[in-house]
N, C-alpha and C positions, 0 to 999 in steps of 0.2 A: 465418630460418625456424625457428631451432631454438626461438627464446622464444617463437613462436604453438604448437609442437610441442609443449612443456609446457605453456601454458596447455590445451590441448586435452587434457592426461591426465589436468591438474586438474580437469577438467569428467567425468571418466571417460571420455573417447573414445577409442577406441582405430584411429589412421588407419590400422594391418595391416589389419583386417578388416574385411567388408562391415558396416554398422547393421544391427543389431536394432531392436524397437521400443523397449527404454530406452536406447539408442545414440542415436535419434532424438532424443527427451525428452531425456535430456541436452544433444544439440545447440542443442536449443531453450531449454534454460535458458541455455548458452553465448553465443547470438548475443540473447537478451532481457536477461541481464548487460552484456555486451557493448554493445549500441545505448542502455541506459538507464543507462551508466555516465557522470556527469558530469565527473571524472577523466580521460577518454578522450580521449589527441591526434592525431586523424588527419591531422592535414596534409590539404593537397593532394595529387594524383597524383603518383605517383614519393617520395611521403615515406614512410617507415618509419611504424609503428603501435607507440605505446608503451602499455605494459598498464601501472596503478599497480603500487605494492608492496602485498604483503600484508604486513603485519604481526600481532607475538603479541598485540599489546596491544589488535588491533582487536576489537569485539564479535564474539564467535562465531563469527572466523577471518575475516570478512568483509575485506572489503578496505575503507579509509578511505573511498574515496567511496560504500560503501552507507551510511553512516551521514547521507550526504548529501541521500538519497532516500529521505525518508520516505513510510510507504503506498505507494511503489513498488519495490520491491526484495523479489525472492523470493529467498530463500539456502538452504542446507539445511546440518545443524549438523552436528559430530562422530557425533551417534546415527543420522544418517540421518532427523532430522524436518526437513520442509519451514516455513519461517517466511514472514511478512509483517513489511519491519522495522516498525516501530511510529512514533510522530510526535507531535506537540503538536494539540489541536483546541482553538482560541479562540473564545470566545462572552462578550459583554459584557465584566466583567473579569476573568474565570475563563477560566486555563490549564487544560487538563488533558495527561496527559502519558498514552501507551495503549502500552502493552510491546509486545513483538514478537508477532505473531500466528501462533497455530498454524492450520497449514492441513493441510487433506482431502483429499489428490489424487484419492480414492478417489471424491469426493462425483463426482453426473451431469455429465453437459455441459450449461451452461444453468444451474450453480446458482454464483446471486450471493452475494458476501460483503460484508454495511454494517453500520456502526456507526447505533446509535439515539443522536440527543443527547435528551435529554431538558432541558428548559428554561423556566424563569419570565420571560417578557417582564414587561418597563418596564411600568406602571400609577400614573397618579395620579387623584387624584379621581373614579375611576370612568371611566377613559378608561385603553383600549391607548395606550400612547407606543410609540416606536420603541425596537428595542433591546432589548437582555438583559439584567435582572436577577442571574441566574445561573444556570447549569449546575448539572441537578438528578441526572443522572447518565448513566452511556456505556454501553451493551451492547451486544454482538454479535447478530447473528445473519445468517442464511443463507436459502435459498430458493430459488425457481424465478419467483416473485412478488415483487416489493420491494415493502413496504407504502408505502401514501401519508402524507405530512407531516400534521401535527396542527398546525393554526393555532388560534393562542393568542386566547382573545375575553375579553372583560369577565367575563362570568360563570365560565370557565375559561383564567385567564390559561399556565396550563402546555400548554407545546407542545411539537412533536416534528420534529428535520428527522433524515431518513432520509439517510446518507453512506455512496453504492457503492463499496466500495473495490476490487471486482474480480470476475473471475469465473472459473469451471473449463470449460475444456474441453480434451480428448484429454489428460484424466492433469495438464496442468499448471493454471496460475492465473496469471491475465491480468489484473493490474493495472490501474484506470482512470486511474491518473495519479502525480506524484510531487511532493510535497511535505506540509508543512503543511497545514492544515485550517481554515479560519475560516469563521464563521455567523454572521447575524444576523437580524432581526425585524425589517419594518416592518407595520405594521398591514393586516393580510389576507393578509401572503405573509413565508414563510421564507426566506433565502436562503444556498446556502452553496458 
C-alpha cells in the first residue's frame, strides 16, 4: 500500500483529507493516467499493481510509457501547464511530427480540440487517384462545432481531414484515443 500511497501525493492527493474540487481533478487525472497507462501490470485478482518508473531522462518527468501514447496522454509539467503529448500524423508519404500540445483547462465543457491536416490528393490526367500527394500543413484549433472535411475534386485537388483529438469538460481534457495518426484519400471521402 505504501507505493499506491506515493503515487497518490504524486498526483497531489492528499488521503488525510476530505477532496476538494482540485483534490477531485487530480484524482481524475490519476485514475485517466493510470487506465491509459500501457506500462501498467495488473495481474489478475490477488496480484499486486506495479506503477513504471519515472525517470529524469523521461520528457517533462513523464513516465516512459507516456511517450507511448501518443494524442492520448495528458500530463502537466514542472510550471503547472497542462500538455497533450504530441505524435506522428501520416498521409501519403509525408511524416509529420506535432510537439506536445498546450491545453486550456479553463476553456467550456463541450469544447473540442483537432488538428486540420491540410492536403494535396493524388491527380493524373485530370482525374482524383486515390491517395496523398502530400501534406500541405497541420493547425490547431478548438471549438464547440468541429468543421466538416474538405474533399478534394479535380478542380480543387487540396483537401482537408478534420482530427478530434479530445475534449474539456469539468476542468479536465478527455482524449479521443491514443496513438499515431494516419490519413488517407479515396475519391469522394477522406479517411483517417
Amino acid at each position: 500500500m505504501s507505493g499506491f500511497g506515493s503515487d497518490l501525493h504524486r498526483f497531489g492527493l492528499d488521503p488525510e483529507s476530505p477532496p476538494d474540487q482540485a483534490q477531485w481533478a487530480n484524482l481524475c487525472r490519476f485514475i485517466r493516467a493510470l487506465v491509459n497507462n500501457p506500462s501498467l501490470n495488473m495481474g489478475t485478482e490477488n496480484s499486486e499493481i506495479r506503477f513504471p518508473e519515472f525517470t529524469a531522462a523521461s520528457p517533462r518527468g513523464a513516465n516512459a510509457a507516456a511517450v507511448d501514447c501518443p494524442f492520448g496522454y495528458v500530463f502537466t509539467d514542472d510550471e503547472d501547464n497542462t500538455w497533450l503529448r504530441g505524435g506522428v500524423i501520416t498521409g501519403g508519404p509525408d511524416n509529420e511530427t506535432i510537439a506536445d500540445i498546450a491545453l486550456d483547462l479553463e476553456s467550456a465543457d463541450g469544447t473540442y480540440l483537432w488538428l486540420v491536416v491540410a492536403f494535396t490528393a493524388n491527380s493524373e490526367d485530370g482525374v482524383i487517384m486515390p491517395g496523398v500527394e502530400s501534406i500541405d500543413s497541420i493547425t490547431e484549433g478548438s471549438g464547440t462545432t468541429v468543421p466538416n472535411n474538405v474533399i478534394p475534386t479535380i478542380s480543387a485537388p487540396a483537401g482537408e481531414l478534420v482530427m478530434v483529438l479530445g475534449y474539456y469538460a469539468g476542468g479536465m481534457f478527455i482524449p479521443t484515443g491514443c496513438g499515431h495518426r494516419r490519413f488517407n484519400h479515396c475519391p469522394g471521402t477522406v479517411t483517417g
